[in-house]
C-alpha positions in Angstrom: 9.1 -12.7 15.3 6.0 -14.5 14.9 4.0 -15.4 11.8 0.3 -16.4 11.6 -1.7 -18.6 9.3 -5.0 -19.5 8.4 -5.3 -23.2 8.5 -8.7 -25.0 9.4 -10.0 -22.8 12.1 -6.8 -21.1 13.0 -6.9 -17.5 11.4 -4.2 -15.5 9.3 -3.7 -12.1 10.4 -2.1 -9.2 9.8 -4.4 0.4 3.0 2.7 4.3 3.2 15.8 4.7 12.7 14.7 7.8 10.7 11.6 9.8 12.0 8.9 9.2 9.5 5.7 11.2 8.9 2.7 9.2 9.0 1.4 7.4 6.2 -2.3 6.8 5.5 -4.2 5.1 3.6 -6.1 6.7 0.5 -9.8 6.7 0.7 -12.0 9.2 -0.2 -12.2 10.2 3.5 -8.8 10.3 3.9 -6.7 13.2 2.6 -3.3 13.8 2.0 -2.2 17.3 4.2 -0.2 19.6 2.9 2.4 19.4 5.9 4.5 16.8 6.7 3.9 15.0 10.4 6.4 13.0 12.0 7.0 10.9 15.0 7.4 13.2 17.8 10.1 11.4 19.8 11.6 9.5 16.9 14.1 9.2 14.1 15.1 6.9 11.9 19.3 6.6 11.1 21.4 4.2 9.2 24.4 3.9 10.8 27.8 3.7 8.9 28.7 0.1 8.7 32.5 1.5 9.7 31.1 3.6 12.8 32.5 2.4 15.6 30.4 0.4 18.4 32.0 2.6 21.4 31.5 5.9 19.2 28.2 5.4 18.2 27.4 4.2 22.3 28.9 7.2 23.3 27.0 9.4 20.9 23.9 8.1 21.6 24.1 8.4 25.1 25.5 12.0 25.0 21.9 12.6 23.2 20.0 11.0 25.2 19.0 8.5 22.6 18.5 4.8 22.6 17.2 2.2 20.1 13.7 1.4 19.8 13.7 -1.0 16.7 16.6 -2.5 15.1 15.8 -5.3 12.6 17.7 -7.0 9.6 14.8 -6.7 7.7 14.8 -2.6 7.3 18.4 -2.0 7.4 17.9 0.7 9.4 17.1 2.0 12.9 14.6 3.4 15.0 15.7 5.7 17.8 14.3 7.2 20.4 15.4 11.1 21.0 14.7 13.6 23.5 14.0 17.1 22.0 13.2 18.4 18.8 13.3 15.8 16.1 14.2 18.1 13.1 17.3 18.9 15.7 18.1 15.3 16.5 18.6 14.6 12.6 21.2 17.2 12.0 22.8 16.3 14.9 23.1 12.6 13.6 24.1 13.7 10.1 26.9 15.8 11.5 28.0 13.2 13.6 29.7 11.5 10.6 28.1 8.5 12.4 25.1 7.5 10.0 24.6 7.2 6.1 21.5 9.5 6.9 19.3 10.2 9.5 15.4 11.1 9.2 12.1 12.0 10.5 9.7 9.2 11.1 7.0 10.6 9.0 3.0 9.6 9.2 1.4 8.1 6.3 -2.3 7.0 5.5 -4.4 4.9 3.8 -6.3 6.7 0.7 -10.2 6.0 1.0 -13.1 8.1 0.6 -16.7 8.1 2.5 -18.8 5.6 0.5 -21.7 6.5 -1.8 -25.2 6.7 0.0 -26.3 4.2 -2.6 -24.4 1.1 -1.7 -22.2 -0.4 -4.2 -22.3 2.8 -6.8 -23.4 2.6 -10.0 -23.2 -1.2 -11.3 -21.7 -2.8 -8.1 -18.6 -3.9 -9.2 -18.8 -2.2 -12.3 -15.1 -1.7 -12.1 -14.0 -5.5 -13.1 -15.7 -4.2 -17.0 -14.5 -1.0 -17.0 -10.4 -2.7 -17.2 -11.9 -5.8 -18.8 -11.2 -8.4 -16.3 -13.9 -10.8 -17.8 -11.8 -11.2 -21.4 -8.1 -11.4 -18.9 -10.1 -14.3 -17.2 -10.3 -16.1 -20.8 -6.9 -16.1 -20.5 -6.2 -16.6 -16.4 -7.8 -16.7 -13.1 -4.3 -16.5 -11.7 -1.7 -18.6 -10.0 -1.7 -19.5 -6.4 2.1 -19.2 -6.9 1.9 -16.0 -7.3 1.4 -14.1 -4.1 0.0 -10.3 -3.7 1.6 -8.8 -0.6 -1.2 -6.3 0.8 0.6 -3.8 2.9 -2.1 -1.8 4.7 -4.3 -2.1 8.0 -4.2 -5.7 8.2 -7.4 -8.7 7.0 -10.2 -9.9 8.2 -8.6 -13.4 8.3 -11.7 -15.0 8.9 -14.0 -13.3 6.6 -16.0 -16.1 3.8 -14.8 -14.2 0.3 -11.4 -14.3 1.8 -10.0 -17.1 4.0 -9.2 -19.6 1.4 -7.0 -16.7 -0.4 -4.4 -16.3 2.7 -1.0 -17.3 3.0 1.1 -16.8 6.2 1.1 -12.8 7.0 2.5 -10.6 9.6 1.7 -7.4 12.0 4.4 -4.9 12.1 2.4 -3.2 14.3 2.5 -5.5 17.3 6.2 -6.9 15.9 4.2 -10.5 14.9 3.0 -10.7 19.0 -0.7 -11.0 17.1 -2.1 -11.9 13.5 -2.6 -9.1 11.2 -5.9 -8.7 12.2 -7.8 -5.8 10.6 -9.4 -3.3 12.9 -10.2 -0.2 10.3 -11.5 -2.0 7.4 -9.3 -0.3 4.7 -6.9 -3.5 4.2 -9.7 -6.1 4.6 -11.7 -3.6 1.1 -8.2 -3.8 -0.9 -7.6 -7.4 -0.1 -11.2 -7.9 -1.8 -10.7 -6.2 -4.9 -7.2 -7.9 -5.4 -8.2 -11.5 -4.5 -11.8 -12.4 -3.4 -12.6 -15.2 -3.8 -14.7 -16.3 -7.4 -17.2 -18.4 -8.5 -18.2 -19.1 -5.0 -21.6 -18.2 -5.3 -21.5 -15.2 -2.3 -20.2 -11.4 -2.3 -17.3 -10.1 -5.1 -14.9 -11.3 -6.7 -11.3 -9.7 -7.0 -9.4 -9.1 -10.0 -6.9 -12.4 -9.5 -9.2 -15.0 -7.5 -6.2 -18.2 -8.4 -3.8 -15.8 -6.7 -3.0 -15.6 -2.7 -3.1 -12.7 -0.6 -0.3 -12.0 2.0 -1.8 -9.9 4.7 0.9 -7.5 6.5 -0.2 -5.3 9.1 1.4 -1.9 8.9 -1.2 1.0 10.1 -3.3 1.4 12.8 -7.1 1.0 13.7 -6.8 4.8 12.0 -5.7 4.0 8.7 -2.4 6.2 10.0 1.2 4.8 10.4 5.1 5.7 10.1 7.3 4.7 7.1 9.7 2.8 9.1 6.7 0.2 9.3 6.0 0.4 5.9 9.3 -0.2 4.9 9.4 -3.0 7.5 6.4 -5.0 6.0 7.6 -4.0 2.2 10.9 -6.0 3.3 9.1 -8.7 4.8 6.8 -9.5 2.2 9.6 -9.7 -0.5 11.6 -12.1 2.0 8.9 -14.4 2.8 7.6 -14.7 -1.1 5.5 -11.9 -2.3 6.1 -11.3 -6.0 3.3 -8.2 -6.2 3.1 -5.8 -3.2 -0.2 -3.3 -3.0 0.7 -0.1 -1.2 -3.2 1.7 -1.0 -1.2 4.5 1.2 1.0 7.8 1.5 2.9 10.4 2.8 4.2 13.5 1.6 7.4 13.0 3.5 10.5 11.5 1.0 12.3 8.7 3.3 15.7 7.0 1.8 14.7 4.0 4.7 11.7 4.1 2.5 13.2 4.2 -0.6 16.0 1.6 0.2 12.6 -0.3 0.5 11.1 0.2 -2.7 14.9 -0.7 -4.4 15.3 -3.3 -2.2 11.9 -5.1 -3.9 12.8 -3.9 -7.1 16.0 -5.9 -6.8 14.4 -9.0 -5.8 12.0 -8.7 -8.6 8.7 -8.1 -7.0 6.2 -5.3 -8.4 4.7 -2.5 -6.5 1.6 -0.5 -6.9 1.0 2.1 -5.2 -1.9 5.2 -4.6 -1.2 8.4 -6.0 -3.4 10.1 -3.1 -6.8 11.9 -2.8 -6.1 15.6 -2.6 -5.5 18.0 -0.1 -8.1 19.0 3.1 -10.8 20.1 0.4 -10.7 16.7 -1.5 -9.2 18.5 -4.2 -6.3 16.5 -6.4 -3.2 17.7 -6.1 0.2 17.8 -8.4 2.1 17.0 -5.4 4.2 13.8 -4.8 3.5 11.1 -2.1 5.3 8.4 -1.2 6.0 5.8 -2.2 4.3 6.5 -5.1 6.8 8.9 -6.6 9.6 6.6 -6.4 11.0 5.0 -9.4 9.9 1.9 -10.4 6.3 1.8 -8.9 3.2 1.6 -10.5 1.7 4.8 -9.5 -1.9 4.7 -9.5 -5.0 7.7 -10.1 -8.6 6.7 -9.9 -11.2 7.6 -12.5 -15.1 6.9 -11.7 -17.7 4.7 -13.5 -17.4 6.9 -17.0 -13.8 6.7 -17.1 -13.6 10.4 -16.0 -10.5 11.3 -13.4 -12.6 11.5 -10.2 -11.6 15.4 -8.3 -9.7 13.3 -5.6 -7.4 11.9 -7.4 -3.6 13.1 -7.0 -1.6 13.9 -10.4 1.9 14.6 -11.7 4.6 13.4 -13.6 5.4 10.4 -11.7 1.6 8.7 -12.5 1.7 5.5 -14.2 -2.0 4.4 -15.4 -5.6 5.0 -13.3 -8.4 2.7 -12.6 -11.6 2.8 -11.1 -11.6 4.4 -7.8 -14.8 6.1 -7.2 -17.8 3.5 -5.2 -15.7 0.0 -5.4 -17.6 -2.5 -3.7 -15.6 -5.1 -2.2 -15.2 -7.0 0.9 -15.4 -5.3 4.5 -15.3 -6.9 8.1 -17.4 -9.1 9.2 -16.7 -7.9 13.3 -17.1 -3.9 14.4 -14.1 -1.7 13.1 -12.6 1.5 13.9 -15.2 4.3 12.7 -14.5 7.9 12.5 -17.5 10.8 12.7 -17.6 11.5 9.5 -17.6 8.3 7.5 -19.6 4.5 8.6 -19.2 1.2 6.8 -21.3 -2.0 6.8 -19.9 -5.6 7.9 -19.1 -7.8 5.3 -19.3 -5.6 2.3 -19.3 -1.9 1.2 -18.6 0.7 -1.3 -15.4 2.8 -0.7 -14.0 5.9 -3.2 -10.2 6.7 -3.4 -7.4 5.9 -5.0 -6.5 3.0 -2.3 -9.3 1.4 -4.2 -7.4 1.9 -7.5 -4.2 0.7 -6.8 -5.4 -2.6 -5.7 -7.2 -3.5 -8.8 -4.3 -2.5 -10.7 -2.0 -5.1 -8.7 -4.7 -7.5 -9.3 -3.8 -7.0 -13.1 0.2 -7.8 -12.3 -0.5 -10.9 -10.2 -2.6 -11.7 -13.7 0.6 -10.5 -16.0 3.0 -12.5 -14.1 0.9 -16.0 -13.7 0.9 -16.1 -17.8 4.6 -14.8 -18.1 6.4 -15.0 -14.4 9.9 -14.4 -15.7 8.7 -10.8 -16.3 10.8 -8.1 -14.5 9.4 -5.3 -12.8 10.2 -2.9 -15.3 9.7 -4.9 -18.1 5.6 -5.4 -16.0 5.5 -1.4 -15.8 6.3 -0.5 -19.6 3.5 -3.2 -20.5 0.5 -2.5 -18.1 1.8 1.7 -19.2 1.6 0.7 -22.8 -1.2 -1.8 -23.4 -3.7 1.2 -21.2 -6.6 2.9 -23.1 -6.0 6.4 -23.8 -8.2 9.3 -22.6 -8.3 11.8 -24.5 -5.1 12.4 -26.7 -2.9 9.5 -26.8 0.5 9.4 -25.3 0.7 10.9 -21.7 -1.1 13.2 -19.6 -0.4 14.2 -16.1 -3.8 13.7 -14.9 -4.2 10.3 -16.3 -0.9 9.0 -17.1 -0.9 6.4 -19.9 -4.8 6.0 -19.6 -7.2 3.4 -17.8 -5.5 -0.1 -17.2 -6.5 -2.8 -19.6 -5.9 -6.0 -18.2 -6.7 -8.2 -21.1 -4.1 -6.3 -23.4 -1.7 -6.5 -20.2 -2.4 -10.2 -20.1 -2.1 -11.1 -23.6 
């Protein structure tokens, strides 16, 4: 598997078997349906590490099933069925073969149309509204410290961002090309975690001293399975990532997904992830998505320029903090992307509304937390950046709101 970097000229490139339903990534324009999707030919299995080589050849074949994927970076495997997927996974778990066996589900990146005016209110009125300005007293960062950004990929080339990259990967294309982003979702987060400051052009993202890992794990869409997300979670951890931004979602639970999320958790790196924008009407819901309801991750809702919970935003139990989510301008490619019908962005910058713009400022504000203190556990990050928020409203916890709006110069300090 290949690798790319930016170096000189040469560019870097890169937003949530078992059957996975696709994940997607959270933008206002993007909503989180109320059904589970999965892989219609595909599942993902563990198989028993006792299971027998001839058994499980047998089995497979008397199923009609053969092995798409198999790397030692997921731990699990992705199969190939013929039939009824829902049918193929009780077959597996009867078969006393596997540890379990799931649906390949679709996931999404969480975005919304942009504003009509550009930039909403302030530009990047977001960087006051979690007082960035008094963290920067404090830090700009630590190249060090490197913000794994799980989503649609980076423009590798783009001016705000090409000195931020370090080596990335497409699990997409199984590293056959650079992460390359060709939906614009990934190239917006990567902006508003690490832009490059005090460069005299464009934005500037919440850590500009810390470097941006690009991984490629949806489509031109904004749509992909979790068996790619939990592939790039893994491969950021193993190639150095110590924060990982997950601006994506599915409603479907997946243990190859969650053996992901523990798997990171164990090596000490920090995720964030988007709570989701709603259901078909753009209406939050108190549903969970993954992997933001797993234990452990920062789960993040999105609150507009007033510090108001915007209707998009996703709530529950399992929410962590919110941050601005509603018009964040950041960076956007500087080629044509993927475009649907209903929603258009401009090269090089734009505004975009969802909680995949929240989550990414919000890892911005760990990469700051760990270049002050980087013997800081995961948990020990979580309880801090939950603690040190400004309430809204009553203090303590809220569903809506979770611990209130991220502060990042009380996280910092």
């Amino acid at each position: 598997m290949r690798h790319w970097i930016l170096a000189g000229l040469l560019a870097v490139t890169t937003a949530c078997g078992s059957i996975t339903t696709p994940l997607v990534a959270f933008t206002g324009r993007e909503r989180t349906s109320a059904a589970n999707v999965a892989a219609p030919t595909q599942v993902i299995v563990k198989f028993r590490s006792a299971a027998a080589g001839r058994s499980v050849s047998e089995f497979m074949q008397a199923q009609g099933a053969r092995t798409l994927s198999r790397t030692s970076s997921t731990r699990a495997t992705l199969v190939t069925i013929q039939g009824d997927p829902q049918l193929a996974v009780q077959r597996f778990q009867q078969s006393g073969l596997v540890d379990y066996a799931e649906p390949n589900y679709k996931v999404k990146g969480n975005f919304t149309a942009n504003d009509p005016k550009t930039g909403g209110p302030g530009g990047q009125y977001g960087l006051a509204v979690v007082q960035v300005d008094k963290a920067w007293n404090l830090t700009l960062g630590d190249p060090r410290v490197i913000i794994g950004v799980v989503d649609t990929g980076a423009d590798l080339t783009h001016p705000d961002l090409i000195h931020q990259f370090v080596p990335g990967y497409n699990v997409v294309s199984k590293g056959a090309t650079p992460p390359k982003d060709d939906n614009g979702h990934g190239t917006h987060a990567s902006g508003a975690v690490a832009a490059e400051a005090d460069n005299g052009i464009g934005v500037a993202g919440v850590a500009p001293r810390c470097k941006l890992m690009p991984v490629k794990a949806l489509d031109a869409k904004g749509e992909g399975y979790t068996y790619d997300i939990a592939e790039g979670i893994y491969w950021a951890v193993d190639h150095g990532a110590k924060v990982i931004n997950l601006s994506l979602g599915g409603r479907g639970a997946s243990q190859a997904l969650r053996d992901a999320v523990d798997y990171a958790l164990s090596k000490r790196v920090n995720l964030v992830a988007a709570m989701g924008n709603g259901d078909e009407s753009g209406v939050g819901q108190n549903w969970p998505t993954f992997p933001a309801a797993y234990p452990g991750v920062i789960s993040v809702g999105a609150v507009d320029a007033d510090r108001r919970v915007t209707e998009f935003s996703n709530f529950g139990s399992w929410i962590s903090i919110v941050a601005p989510g509603q018009d964040i301008m950041s960076t956007m490619p500087t080629y044509p992307v993927y475009q649907t019908t209903t929603a258009s962005y401009q090269q090089n910058y734009d505004a975009m509304s969802g909680t995949s713009m929240a989550s990414p400022m919000v890892a911005g504000v760990v990469a700051l937390m760990l270049s002050r203190y980087p013997a800081m556990t995961p948990a020990q990050v979580k309880a801090k950046i939950e603690q040190s928020a400004r309430h809204l409203g009553d203090a303590g916890f809220n569903d809506h709101y979770g611990y209130g709006v991220v502060d990042a110069f009380k996280a910092v300090m």
